[in-house]
C-alpha positions in Angstrom: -40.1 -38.3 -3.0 -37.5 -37.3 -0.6 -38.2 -39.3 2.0 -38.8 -42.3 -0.1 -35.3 -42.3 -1.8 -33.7 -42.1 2.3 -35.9 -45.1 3.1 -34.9 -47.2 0.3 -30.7 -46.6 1.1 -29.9 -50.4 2.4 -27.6 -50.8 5.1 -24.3 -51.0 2.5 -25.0 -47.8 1.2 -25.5 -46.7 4.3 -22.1 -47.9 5.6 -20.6 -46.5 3.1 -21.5 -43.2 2.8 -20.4 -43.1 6.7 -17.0 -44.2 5.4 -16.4 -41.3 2.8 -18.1 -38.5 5.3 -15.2 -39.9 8.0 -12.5 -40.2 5.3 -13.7 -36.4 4.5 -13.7 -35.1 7.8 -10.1 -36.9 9.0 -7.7 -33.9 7.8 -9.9 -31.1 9.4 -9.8 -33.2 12.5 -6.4 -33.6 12.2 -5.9 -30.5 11.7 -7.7 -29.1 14.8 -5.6 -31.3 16.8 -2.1 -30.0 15.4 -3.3 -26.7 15.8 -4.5 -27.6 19.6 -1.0 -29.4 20.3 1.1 -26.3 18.9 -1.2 -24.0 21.2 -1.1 -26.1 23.8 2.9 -27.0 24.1 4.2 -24.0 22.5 1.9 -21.4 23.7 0.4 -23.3 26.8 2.1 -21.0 29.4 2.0 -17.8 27.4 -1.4 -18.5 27.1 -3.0 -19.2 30.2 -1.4 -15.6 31.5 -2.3 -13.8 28.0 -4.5 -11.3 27.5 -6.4 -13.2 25.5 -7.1 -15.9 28.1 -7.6 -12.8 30.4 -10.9 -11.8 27.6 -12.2 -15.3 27.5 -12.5 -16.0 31.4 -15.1 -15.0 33.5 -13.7 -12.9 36.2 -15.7 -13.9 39.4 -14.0 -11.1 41.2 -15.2 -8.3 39.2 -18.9 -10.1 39.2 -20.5 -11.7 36.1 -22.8 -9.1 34.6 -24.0 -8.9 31.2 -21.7 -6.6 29.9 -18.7 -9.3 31.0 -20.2 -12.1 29.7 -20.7 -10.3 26.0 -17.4 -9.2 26.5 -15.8 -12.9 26.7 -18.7 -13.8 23.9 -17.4 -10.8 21.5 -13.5 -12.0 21.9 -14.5 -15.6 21.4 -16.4 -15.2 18.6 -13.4 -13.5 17.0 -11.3 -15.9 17.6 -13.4 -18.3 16.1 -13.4 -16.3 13.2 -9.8 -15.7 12.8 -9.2 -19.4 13.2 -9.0 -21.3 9.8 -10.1 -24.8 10.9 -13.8 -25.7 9.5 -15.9 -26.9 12.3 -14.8 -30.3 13.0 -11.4 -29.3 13.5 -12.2 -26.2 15.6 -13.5 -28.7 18.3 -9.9 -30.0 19.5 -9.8 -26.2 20.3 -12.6 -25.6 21.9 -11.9 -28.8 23.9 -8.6 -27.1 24.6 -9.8 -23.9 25.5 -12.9 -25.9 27.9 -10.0 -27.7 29.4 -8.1 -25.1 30.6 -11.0 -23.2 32.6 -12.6 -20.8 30.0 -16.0 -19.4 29.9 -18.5 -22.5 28.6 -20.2 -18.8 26.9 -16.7 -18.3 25.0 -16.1 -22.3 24.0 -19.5 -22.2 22.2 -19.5 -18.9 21.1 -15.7 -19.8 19.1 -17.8 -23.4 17.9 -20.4 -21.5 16.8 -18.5 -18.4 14.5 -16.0 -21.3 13.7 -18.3 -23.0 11.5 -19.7 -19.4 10.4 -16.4 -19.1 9.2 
């Protein structure tokens, strides 16, 4: 019955059900990116040298073993969980923190406990 009440949704319905889910999301999204401008303009040099950037970078130098790469997983995960943006607006973030050279392991790991959040 399921799949015979998705069939029959025309293309209006459709349309408009896409409307309200982007009406929805637009705060979190906007949001994410208030929180990603703040970080970036007010924080953006303390950040790149914190300590916190420090956790979620790979450190090539030091080699990228297992027990780094859990490290920078463990901090970003964290993060993500600290963070009070839902999941759409934890992706300006992430986009942020991708953008400025950390870990792709770190970005998805703070997506991932963002939404768990």
């Amino acid at each position: 019955h399921h799949h015979e009440a998705a069939a029959s949704l025309s293309l209006p319905d459709l349309a408009l059900a896409f409307k309200n889910s982007a009406i929805d999301l637009c705060p979190w999204l906007l949001t994410g990116l208030v929180v990603t401008v703040v970080w970036q303009d007010l924080l953006g040099s303390l950040l790149h040298m914190s300590s916190l950037s420090r956790f979620l970078m790979l450190d090539t130098k030091g080699g990228t073993g297992v027990f780094t790469l859990m490290k920078v997983c463990v901090t970003a995960a964290l993060l993500g969980l600290a963070v009070p943006l839902c999941s759409c607006g934890a992706v300006p973030l992430a986009l942020a923190l991708s953008a400025s050279g950390h870990a792709p392991a770190a970005v998805v790991t703070f997506l991932t406990a963002a939404q768990s959040a």
